[in-house]
C-alpha positions as CSV (number, residue, x, y, z in Angstrom):
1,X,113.7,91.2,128.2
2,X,113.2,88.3,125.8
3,X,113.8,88.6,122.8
4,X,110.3,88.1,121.2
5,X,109.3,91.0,123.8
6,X,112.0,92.8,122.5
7,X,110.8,92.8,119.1
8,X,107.0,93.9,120.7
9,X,108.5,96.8,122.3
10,X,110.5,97.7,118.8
11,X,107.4,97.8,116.5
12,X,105.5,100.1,119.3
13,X,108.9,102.1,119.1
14,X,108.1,102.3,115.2
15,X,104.5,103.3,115.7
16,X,103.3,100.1,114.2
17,X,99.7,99.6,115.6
18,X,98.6,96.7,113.3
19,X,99.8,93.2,112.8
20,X,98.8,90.9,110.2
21,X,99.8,87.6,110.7
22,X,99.4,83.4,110.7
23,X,101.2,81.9,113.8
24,X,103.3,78.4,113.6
25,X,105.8,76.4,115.6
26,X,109.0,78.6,115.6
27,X,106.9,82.0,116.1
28,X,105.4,81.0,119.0
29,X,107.4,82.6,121.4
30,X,106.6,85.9,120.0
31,X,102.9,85.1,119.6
32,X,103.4,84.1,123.5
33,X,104.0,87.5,124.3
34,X,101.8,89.2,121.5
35,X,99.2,87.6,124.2
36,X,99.9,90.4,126.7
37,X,99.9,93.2,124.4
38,X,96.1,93.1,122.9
39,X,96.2,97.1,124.4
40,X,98.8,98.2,122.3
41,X,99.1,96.1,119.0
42,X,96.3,94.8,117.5
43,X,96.7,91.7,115.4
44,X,94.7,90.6,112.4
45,X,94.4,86.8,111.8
46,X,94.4,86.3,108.4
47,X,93.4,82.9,106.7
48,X,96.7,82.4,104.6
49,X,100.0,84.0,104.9
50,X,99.9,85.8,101.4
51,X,96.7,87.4,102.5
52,X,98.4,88.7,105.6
53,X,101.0,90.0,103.1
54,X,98.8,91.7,101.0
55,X,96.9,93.1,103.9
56,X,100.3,94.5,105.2
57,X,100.6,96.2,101.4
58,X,97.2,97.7,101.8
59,X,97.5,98.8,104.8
60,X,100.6,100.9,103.9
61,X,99.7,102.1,100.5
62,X,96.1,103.4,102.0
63,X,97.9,105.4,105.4
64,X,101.4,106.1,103.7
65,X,102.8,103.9,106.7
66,X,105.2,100.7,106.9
67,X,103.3,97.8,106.7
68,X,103.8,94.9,109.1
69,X,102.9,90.9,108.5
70,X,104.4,88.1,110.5
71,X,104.8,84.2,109.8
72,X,106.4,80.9,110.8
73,X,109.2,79.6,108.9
74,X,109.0,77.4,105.9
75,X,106.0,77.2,103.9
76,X,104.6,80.3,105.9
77,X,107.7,82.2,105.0
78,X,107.2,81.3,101.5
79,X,104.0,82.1,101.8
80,X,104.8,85.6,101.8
81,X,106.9,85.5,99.0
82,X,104.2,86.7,96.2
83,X,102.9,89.6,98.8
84,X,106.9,91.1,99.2
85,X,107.4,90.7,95.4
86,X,104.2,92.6,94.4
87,X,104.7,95.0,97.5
88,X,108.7,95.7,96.0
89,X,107.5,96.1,92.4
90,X,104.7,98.8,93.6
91,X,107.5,100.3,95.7
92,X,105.1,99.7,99.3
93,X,106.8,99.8,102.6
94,X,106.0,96.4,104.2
95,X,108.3,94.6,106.7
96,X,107.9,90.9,106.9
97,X,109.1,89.3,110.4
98,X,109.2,85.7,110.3
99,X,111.1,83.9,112.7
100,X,113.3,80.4,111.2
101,X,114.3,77.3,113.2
102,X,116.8,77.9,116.0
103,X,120.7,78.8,115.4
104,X,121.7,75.3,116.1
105,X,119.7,73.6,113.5
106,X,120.5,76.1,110.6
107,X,121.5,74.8,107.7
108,X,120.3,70.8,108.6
109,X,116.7,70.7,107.0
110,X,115.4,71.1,109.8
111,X,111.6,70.6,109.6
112,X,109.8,73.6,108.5
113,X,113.2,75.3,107.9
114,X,114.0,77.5,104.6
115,X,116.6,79.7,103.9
116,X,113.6,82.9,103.5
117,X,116.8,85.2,103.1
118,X,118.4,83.7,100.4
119,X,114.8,83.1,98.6
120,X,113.8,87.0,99.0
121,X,117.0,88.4,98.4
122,X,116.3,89.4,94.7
123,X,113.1,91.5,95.9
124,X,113.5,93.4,98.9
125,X,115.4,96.5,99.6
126,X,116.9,94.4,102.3
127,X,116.9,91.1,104.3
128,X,118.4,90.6,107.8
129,X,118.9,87.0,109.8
130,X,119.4,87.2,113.5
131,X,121.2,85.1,115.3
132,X,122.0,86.8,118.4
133,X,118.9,88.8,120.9
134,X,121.8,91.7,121.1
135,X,121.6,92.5,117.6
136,X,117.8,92.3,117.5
137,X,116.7,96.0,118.0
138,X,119.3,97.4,115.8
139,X,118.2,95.0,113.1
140,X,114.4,96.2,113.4
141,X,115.0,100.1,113.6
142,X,117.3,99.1,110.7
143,X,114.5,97.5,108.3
144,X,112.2,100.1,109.1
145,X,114.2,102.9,108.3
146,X,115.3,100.7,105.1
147,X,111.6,100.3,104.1
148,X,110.0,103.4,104.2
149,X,113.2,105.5,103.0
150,X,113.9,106.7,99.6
151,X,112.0,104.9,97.4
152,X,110.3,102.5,99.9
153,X,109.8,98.8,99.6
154,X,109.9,95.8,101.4
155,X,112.4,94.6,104.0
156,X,112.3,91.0,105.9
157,X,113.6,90.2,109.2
158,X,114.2,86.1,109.8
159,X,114.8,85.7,113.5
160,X,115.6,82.4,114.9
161,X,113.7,81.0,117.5
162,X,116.3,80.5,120.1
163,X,116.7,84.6,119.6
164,X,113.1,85.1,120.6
165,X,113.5,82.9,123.9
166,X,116.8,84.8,125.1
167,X,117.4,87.6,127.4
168,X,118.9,90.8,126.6
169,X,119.3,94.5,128.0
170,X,116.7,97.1,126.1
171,X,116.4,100.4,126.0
172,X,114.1,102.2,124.4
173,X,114.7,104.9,121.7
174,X,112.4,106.5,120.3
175,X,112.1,107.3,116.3
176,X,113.4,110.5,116.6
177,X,116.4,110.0,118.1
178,X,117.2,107.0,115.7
179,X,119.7,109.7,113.4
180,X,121.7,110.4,116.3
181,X,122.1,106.8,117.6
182,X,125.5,105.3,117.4
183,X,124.8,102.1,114.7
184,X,121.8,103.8,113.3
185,X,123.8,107.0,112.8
186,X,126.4,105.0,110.7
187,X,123.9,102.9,108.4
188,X,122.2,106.0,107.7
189,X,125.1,107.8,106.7
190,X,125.7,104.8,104.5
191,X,122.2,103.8,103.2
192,X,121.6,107.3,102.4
193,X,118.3,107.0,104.3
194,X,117.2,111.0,103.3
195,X,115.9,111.2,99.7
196,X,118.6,113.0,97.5
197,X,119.0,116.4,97.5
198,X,117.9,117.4,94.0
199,X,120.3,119.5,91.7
200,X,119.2,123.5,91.8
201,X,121.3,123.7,88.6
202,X,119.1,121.0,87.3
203,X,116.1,122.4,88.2
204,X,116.8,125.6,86.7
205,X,117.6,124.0,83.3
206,X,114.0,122.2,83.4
207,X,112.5,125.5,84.1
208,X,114.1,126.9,81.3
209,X,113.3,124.1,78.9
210,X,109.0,124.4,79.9
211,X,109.5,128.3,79.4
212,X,110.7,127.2,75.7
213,X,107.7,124.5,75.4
214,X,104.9,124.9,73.4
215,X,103.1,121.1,73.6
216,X,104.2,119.7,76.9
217,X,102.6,116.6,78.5
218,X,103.2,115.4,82.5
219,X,103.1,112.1,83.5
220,X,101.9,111.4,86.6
221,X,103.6,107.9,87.9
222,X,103.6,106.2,91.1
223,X,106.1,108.2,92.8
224,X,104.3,111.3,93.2
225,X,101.6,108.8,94.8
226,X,104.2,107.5,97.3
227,X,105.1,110.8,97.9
228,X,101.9,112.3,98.5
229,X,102.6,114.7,96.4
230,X,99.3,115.2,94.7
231,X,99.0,118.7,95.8
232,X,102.8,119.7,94.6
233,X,101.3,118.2,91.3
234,X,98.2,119.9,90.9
235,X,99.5,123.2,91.5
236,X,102.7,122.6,89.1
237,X,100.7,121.5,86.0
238,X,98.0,124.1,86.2
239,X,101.2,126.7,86.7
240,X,102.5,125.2,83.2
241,X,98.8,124.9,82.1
242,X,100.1,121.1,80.6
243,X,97.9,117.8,80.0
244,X,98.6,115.2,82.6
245,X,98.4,111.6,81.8
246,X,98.3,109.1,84.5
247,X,99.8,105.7,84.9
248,X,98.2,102.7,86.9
249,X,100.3,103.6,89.7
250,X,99.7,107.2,89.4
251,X,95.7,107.2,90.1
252,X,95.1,109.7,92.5
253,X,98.4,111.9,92.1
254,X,95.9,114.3,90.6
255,X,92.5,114.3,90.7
256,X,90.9,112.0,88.4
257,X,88.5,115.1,87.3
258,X,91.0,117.5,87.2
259,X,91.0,119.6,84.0
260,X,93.7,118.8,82.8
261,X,94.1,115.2,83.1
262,X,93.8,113.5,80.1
263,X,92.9,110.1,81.5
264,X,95.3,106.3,81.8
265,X,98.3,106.2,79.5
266,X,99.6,103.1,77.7
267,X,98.7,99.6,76.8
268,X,95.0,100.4,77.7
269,X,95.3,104.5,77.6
270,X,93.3,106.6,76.4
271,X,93.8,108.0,73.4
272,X,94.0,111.8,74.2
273,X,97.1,110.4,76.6
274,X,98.8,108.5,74.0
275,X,98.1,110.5,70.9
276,X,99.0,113.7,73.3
277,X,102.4,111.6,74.1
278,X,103.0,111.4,70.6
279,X,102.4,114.9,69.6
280,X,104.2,117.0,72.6
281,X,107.8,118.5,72.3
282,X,108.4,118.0,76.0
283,X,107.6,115.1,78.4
284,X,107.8,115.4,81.9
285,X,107.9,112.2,83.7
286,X,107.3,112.2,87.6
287,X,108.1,109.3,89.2
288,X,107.8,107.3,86.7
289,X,109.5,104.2,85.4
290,X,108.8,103.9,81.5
291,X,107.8,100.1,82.0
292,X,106.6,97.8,79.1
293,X,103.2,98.9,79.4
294,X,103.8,102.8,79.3
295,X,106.7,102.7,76.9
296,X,105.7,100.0,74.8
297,X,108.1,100.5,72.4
298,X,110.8,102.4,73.4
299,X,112.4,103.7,70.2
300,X,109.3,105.2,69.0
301,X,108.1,106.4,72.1
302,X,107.4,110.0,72.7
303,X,109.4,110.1,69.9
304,X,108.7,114.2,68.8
305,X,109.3,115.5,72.4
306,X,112.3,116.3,74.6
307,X,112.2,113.4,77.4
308,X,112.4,114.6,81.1
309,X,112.8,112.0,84.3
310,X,112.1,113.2,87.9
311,X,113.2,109.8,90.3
312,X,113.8,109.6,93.5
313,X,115.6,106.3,92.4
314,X,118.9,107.0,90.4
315,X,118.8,103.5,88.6
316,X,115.2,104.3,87.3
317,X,117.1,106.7,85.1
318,X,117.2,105.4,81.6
319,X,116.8,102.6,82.2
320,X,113.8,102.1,79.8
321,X,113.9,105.1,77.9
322,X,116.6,107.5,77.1
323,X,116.1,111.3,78.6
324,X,116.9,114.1,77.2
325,X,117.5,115.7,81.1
326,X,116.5,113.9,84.4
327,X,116.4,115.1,88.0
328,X,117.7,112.8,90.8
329,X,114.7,113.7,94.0
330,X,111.9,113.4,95.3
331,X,108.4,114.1,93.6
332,X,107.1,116.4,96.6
333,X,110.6,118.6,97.1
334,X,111.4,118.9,93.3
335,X,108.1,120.2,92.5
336,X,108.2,122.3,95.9
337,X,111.6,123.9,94.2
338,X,110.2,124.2,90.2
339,X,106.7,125.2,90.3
340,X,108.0,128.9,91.7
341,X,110.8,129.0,89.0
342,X,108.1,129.1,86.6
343,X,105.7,131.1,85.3
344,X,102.0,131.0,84.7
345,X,102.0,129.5,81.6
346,X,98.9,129.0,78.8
347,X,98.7,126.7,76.3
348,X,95.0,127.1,74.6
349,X,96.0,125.7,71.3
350,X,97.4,122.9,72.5
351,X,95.1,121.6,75.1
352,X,92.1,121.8,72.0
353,X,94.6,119.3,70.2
354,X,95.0,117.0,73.1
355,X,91.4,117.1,74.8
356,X,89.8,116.3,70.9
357,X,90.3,113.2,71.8
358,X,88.3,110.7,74.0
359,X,90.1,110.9,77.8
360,X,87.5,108.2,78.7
361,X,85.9,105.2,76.8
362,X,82.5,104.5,76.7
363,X,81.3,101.1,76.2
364,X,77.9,100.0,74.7
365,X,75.0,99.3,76.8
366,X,72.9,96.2,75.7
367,X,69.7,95.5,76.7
368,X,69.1,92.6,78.6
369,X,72.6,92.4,79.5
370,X,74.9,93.9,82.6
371,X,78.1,95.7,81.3
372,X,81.4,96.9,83.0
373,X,79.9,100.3,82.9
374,X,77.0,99.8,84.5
375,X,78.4,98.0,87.4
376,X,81.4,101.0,87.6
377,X,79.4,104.0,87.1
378,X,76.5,102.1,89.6
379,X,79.4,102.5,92.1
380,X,80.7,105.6,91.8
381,X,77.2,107.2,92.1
382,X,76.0,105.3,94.9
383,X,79.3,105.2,97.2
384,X,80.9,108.4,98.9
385,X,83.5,109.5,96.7
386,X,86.2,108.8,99.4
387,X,85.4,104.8,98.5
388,X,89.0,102.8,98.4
389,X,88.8,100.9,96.1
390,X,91.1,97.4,95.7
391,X,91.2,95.6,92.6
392,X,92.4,92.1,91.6
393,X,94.2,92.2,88.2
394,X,93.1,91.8,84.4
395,X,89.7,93.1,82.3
396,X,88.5,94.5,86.1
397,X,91.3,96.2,87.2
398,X,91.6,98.3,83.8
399,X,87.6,99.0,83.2
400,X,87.9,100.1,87.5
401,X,90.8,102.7,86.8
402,X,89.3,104.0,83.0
403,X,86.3,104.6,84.6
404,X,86.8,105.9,88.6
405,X,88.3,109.1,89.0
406,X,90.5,108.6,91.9
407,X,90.8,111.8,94.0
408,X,93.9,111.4,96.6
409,X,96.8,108.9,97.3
410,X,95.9,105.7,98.4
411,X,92.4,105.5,96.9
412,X,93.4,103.0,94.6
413,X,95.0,99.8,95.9
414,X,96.6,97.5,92.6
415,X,99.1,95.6,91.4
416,X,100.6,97.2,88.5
417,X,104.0,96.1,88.6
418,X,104.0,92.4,89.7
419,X,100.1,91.8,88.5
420,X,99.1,89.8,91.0
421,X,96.0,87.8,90.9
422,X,94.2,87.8,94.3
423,X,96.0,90.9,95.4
424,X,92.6,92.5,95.7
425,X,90.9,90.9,98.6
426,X,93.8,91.2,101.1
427,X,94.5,94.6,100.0
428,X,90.7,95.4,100.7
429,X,91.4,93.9,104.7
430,X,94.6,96.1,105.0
431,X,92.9,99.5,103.9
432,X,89.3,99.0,105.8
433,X,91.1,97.8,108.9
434,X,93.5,101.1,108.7
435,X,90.2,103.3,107.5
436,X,86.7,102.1,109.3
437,X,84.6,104.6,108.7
438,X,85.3,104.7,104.7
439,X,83.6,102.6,102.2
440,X,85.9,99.8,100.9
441,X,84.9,98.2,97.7
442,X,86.9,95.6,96.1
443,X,86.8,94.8,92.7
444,X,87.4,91.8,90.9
445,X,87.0,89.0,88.1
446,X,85.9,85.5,88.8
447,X,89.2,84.0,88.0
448,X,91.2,86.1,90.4
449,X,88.8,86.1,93.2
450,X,89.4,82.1,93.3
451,X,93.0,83.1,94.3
452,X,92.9,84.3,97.5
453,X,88.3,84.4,98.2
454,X,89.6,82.4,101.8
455,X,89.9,85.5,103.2
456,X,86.3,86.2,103.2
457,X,86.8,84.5,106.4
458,X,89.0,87.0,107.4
459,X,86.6,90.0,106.6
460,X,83.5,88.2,108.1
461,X,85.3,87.3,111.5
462,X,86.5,91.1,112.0
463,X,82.9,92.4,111.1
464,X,85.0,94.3,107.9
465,X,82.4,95.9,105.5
466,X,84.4,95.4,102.6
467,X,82.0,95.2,99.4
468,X,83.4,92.5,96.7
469,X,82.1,93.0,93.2
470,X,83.1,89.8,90.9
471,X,83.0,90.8,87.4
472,X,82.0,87.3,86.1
473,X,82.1,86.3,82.3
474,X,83.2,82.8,83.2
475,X,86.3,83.2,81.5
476,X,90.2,84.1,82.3
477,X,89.3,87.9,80.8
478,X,92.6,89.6,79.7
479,X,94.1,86.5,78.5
480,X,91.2,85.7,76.7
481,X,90.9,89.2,74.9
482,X,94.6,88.7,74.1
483,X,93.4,85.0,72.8
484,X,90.8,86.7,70.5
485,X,92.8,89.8,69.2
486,X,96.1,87.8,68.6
487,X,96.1,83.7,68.9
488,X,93.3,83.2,66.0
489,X,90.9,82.5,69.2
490,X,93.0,79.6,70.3
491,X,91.1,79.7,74.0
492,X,93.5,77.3,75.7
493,X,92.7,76.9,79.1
494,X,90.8,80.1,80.0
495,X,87.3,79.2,80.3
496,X,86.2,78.6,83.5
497,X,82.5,76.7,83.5
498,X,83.1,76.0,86.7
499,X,81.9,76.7,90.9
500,X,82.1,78.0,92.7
501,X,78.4,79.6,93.6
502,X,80.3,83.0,94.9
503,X,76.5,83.8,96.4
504,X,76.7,80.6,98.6
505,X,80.6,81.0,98.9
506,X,79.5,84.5,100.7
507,X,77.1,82.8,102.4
508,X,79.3,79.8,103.6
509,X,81.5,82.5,105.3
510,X,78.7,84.3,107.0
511,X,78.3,86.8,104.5
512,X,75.9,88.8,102.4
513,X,75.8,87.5,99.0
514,X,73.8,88.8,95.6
515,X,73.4,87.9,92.0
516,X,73.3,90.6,89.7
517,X,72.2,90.2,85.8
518,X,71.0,93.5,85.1
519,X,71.8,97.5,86.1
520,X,68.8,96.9,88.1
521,X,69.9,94.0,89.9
522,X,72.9,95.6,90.6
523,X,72.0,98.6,91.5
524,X,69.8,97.3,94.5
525,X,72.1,94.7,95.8
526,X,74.6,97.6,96.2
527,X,72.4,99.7,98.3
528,X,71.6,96.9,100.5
529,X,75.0,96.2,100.4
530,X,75.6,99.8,101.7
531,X,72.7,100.4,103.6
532,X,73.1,96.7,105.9
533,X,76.8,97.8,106.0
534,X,78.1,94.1,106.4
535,X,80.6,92.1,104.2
536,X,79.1,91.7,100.6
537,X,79.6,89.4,98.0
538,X,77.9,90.9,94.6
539,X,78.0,88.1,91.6
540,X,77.9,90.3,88.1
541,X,77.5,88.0,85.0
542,X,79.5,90.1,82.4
543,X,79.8,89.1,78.8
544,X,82.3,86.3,78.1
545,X,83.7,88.7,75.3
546,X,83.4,92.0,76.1
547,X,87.1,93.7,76.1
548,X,89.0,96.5,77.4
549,X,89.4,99.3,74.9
550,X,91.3,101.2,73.5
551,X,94.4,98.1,73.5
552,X,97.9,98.9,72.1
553,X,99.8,95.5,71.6
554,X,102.8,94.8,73.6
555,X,106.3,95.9,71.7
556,X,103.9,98.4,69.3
557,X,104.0,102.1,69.1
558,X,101.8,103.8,71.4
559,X,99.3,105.2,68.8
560,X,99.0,101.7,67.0
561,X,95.5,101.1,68.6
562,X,94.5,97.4,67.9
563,X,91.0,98.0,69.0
564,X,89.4,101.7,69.8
C-alpha cells in the first residue's frame, strides 16, 4: 500500500470513525485516498483548522475516545497549535496528523514548510516525524497508545509527503494484539503505557487517616472525569459521608445535585466549598492539580487540614501544594481499592457547618432586564437534562458551571486549563457529531464567539442542531469585572460597540437566529429553537456590568471573598 492508505487503514485499526480536518497541498495524497473510504471514516470539513482541533477535543472529552484532526503543513499546522495546547492542558486525547513538505526539501523553507515538531514539542505527550512509509504504522499505533494512556493528552504525527506517495508491506494488527507486538511491546514496556499500580500500603494509610477524620472535604478534579470514575466517586464519598467540592474540570465526576456536593471551588467557588476547604482537617484531592485558581495561595491554603493527592501523574505531586500523603494511580482503581477499606462513616455536625453556607449564588432579577440566570435556569428547565453543554471562556463559562448541575463525564465541554476563547463552538461540532440524538447547547459571550463564529458554517452544512446562546453585554466580561474590582475602572480596550448583528451572522450562514431582551424573549426563542431542531443563534443582551460572584483575587486566601 501507499503510505497515505497506510495511515487510512491504521486509524480504522484504532477504531477512529471520525475525521476532522482542512485539506492543503502536501496532504493531498492522503485526502486522495480518504476519497474511497466515505464507508468507513467519515470526515468533518471544518472552516478553519483550530476549529477542526477543537472539534477533535470535543469529540474525545464527550465519548472518552482519542480524538482525530488532520491538516496541511505550515500555517494549517499552526493552525492547530491553540487546539493541542488547550487539549494538553485539559489532559484530552487528541492526535493531530499533519503531513510536512517532502524529505528532500526539509529544512530549505520550503513553501508552506514549518518545523510543527519543534513548535509543539513543549505541549504534547509526544511528537513523531516520518520520514520513511516503513516506520509509518508503528509510529501511529505508537501515538495512539501515547495519547490515550495514563494521563492522556495530545500527540502529533508530521508525515512527509513523499511518505504518503510510497509503497510499503502492511499488515494489519488489531488493538488488541498491539501489547504483544514486537516494537509496540518494547515502547510500552518503556512508556509505561498501564496507569501505575497504586501502593496497597498507601492505601491503607489513607484509610486509616479518614477513620481518624472528623471534617473531611473531597475534591473532585478532572481526573476522576477522564477516568469516568464518577460512580467510584459517588459511592466513596457517601461511604465517608464527606462534602465534595468540584473544580471546573471536575463537573460531572459527581452529580451536580448530589447531596453532598457543595458546589465550584476556587477563584469563583462557592462559599460552602471554600469556607469548608478552610475549616476541614483532611483534604482529599482526586485528580486534581492545585492550580492558581484552586489553590490561590498556596501557603494558606487548606491550611487547618491534612493534604491528600490521588494522581495518576507522578509530577502533579506537589507540585503546587505540599501533601501531607499522596497516592500515585488512577482515580477509578484507587477508589475501587479504598472505598471497601472503609467504613460507613457519618459526619452530621460537620456537614451543618459546611452546607450553612450558600453552594450556589443567586443573582438578582431586574425588571426590564435579561440576567445570566434567567437565560441558565431557562435552559436547564426547557432542555433534557442529558444537554452537553460547550462553553467559550470568561463571565459565561463561570455563571454556566455555578448554575448547571452536570450529571456524568463529558457533559461539560471547557477550557479550564489553557482558557481558550472560541473553544466553545468547535467543541459543540465535536460532541453533537459524536452524540446526534442529544441536545447540544453552546454557551458563550460576544467577545469569544467572534473567535472562532466561522464555524457556523460548519454546523449549518452538516445539518448539526447545536443551539448557541451569546451572552452579550458588549463588553470583554471577565476582564472587564477584573477592570472594575481592581484597575480603578481603567476599561482599556474591552468594550466592544461593535457588529457584528449575530441574528443576521446566523442568518448569513443559513441559520436560525433570535434576539432575546427579556426571560420572555428568551424563553420562546429556545423552544423554537428546540422544537424546529435546526442550528440556532440566540442574541441575549446581558448587563454591561453584571459580575460573577462570589470572586477571590488571584494570589489571595481562598476565604478573602472580594465580592459575595
Amino acid at each position: 500500500m501507499n503510505g497515505a492508505k497506510i495511515l487510512l487503514e491504521c486509524l480504522i485499526e484504532q477504531g477512529v470513525d471520525t475525521i476532522f480536518g482542512y485539506p492543503g497541498g502536501t496532504i493531498l495524497n492522503v485526502y486522495d485516498e480518504l476519497y474511497s473510504y466515505g464507508d468507513r471514516l467519515r470526515h468533518i470539513l471544518t472552516a478553519h483548522e483550530q476549529g477542526a482541533c477543537h472539534a477533535a477535543d470535543g469529540y474525545a472529552r464527550s465519548t472518552g475516545k482519542v480524538g482525530v484532526c488532520f491538516a496541511t503543513s505550515g500555517p494549517g499546522a499552526t493552525n492547530l497549535v491553540t487546539g493541542i495546547a488547550t487539549a494538553c492542558l485539559d489532559s484530552s486525547p487528541i492526535v493531530c496528523i499533519t503531513c510536512n513538505v517532502a524529505v528532500d526539501l526539509i529544512g530549505k523553507d520550503s513553501f508552506q514548510e514549518v518545523d510543527i515538531t519543534g513548535v509543539t514539542m513543549p505541549i504534547t505527550k509526544s511528537n513523531f516525524l516520518v520520514r520513511k512509509v516503513e516506520n509509518l504504522a508503528d509510529t501511529v499505533r505508537e501515538a495512539f497508545a501515547v495519547a490515550r494512556s495514563g494521563r492522556p493528552g495530545p500527540v502529533l504525527i508530521d508525515i512527509a509527503k513523499n511518505v504518503t506517495a510510497q509503497q510499503a508491506d502492511f499488515t494489519p494488527l488489531p488493538q488488541r494484539e498491539h501489547a504483544a507486538y514486537g516494537r509496540l511491546h518494547d515502547l510500552m514496556k518503556r512508556y509505561d503505557f498501564k496507569p501505575p499500580e497504586p501502593d496497597m500500603d498507601d492505601i491503607r494509610t489513607l484509610a486509616a487517616m479518614i477513620r481518624e477524620s472528623e471534617k473531611p472535604l473531597v475534591i473532585c478534579g478532572g481526573g476522576v472525569v477522564r477516568a469516568r470514575a464518577d460512580a467510584e466517586l459517588t459511592a466513596f464519598v457517601h461511604r465517608i459521608d464527606a462534602p465534595t467540592a468540584v473544580t471546573v474540570m471536575g463537573a460531572g465526576g459527581i452529580r451536580g445535585r448530589d447531596s453532598l456536593t457543595t458546589g465550584m471551588i476556587g477563584m469563583h467557588g462557592s462559599q460552602a466549598s471554600n469556607i469548608a476547604v478552610d475549616h476541614c482537617d483532611l483534604l482529599i484531592a482526586i485528580g486534581c492539580r492545585f492550580s492558581d485558581r484552586v489553590a490561590l495561595k498556596p501557603a494558606t491554603f487548606a491550611k487547618q487540614a491534612k493534604i491528600v493527592q490521588i494522581d495518576i501523574d507522578r509530577a502533579e505531586i506537589n507540585k503546587n501544594v505540599e501533601t501531607a500523603h499522596h497516592i500515585v494511580g488512577d482515580a477509578k482503581q484507587v477508589l475501587d481499592l479504598l472505598t471497601p477499606l472503609v467504613p460507613q462513616l457519618s459526619h452530621e455536625a460537620w456537614k451543618a457547618e459546611v452546607f450553612s453556607h450558600p453552594t450556589e449564588t443567586h443573582y438578582d432579577e431586574r425588571p426590564g432586564c435579561l440576567t445570566p440566570g434567567q437565560v441558565l435556569n431557562c435552559i436547564a428547565r426547557l432542555c433534557p437534562q442529558d444537554t452537553i453543554v460547550s462553553t467559550d471562556v470568561g463571565q459565561h463559562q463561570m455563571w454556566a458551571i455555578q448554575h448547571f448541575h452536570f450529571d456524568y463525564p463529558g457533559q461539560l465541554l471547557t477550557s479550564g486549563g489553557f482558557g481558550t476563547m472560541g473553544f466553545g463552538l468547535g467543541a459543540a461540532i465535536g460532541a453533537q457529531v459524536s452524540h446526534p440524538d442529544k441536545c447540544v447547547v453552546h454557551v458563550t459571550g460576544d467577545g469569544g464567539f467572534r473567535m472562532n463564529c466561522n464555524e457556523l458554517a460548519t454546523e449549518q452544512y452538516y445539518n448539526l442542531p447545536i443551539i448557541t446562546v451569546v451572552f452579550n453585554n458588549h463588553t470583554l466580561g471577565m476582564v472587564r469585572q477584573w477592570q472594575t474590582l481592581i484597575y480603578q475602572q481603567h476599561y482599556s480596550q474591552t468594550t466592544l460597540d461593535r457588529g457584528p448583528d449575530f441574528v443576521k451572522l446566523a442568518e448569513a450562514y443559513g441559520l436560525d437566529g433570535y434576539r432575546a431582551t427579556d426571560e420572555a424573549s428568551f424563553e420562546q426563542a429556545l423552544r423554537t429553537a428546540l422544537e424546529r431542531h435546526r442550528g440556532t443563534v440566540i442574541d441575549c443582551a446581558i448587563d454591561m456590568d453584571e459580575m460573577v460572584r462570589p470572586m477571590v483575587g488571584g494570589g489571595s486566601h481562598i476565604t478573602d471573598f472580594m465580592i459575595h
